[in-house]
Each structure stands twice: as structure tokens, then as C-alpha cells.
N, C-alpha and C positions, 0 to 999 in steps of 0.2 A: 476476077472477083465476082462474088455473086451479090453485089450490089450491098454487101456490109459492110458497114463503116465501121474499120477499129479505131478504138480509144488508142492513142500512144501517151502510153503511161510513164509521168517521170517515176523515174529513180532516184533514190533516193542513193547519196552516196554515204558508203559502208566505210568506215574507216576502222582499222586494225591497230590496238598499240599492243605492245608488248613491255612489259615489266620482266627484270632479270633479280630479283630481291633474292630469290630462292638461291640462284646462286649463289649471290654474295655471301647469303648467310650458312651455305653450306659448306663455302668458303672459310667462314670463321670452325663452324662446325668440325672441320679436319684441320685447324689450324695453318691454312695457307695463306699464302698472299697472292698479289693477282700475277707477282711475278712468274710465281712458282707454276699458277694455270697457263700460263702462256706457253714456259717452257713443258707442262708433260704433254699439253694439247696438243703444242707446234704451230701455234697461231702468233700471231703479229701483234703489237704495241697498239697499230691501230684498231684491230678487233676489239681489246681490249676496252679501247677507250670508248667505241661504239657501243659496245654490251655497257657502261658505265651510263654512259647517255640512254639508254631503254630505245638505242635502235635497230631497225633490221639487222642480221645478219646471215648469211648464206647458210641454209641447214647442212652444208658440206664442214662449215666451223662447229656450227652446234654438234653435228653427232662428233667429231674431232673431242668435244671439249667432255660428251657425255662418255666419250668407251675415257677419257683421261680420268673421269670421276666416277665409272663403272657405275652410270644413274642412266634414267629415260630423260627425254625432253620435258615431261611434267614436274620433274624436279627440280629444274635451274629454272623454268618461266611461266610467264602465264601470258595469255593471249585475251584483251579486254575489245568487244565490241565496242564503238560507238557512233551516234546517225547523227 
């Protein structure tokens, strides 16, 4: 070192939520229910109920659930910062 003292800066932790509304309501919008997503996605009961709760799920489910609704991922969610 050449005799400079670095500052070690906290961080601030980043937290990520996610909202699935847009689904839902895209949902009503084609008249399905959530049974009906499950079966054309090919995903599980539990996905289901995690997307219900606004939490993570594997973007391996999401594009599943987006080519079943022939949408992008900005369609079924949104992604809110908060510190």
C-alpha cells in the first residue's frame, strides 16, 4: 500500500420485492384461473401459491409461464427497489 488509508464504506443493503398484480390481472383479462396457468405453464401448486404471496420465483418458471401467455416478463411483474 502506498500509505493510503481507505475509507470501508458500509453498504447499504438493497432489498428487491416483486409484485405479480399484472399477472393476476392478465389473468382475469383472458378469463383464466390460476388453475388453468398452472396447467398450460406446467408449473406446480406450489409456484402458484408463491407468485400469490409476491415471492421469488426461478425465472426458469417465469419464462415457462410467459411463452404459456405468449407475454415478456414486464407483463406479469414488476420489480420495486427498496434500502
Amino acid at each position: 500500500m502506498n500509505g493510503i488509508l481507505k475509507k470501508k464504506e458500509k453498504r447499504k443493503a438493497l432489498v428487491m420485492t416483486v409484485n405479480y398484480n399484472k399477472l393476476w390481472k392478465m389473468l382475469i383479462d383472458k378469463n383464466m384461473m390460476k388453475k388453468d396457468l398452472r396447467e398450460a405453464a406446467g408449473v406446480t401448486t406450489n409456484v402458484i401459491a408463491k407468485l400469490g404471496k409476491n415471492e421469488h420465483v426461478s425465472t426458469e418458471v417465469l419464462c415457462k409461464i410467459c411463452d404459456a401467455l405468449n407475454c415478456g416478463l414486464d407483463d406479469i411483474m414488476e420489480i420495486k427497489k427498496e434500502s
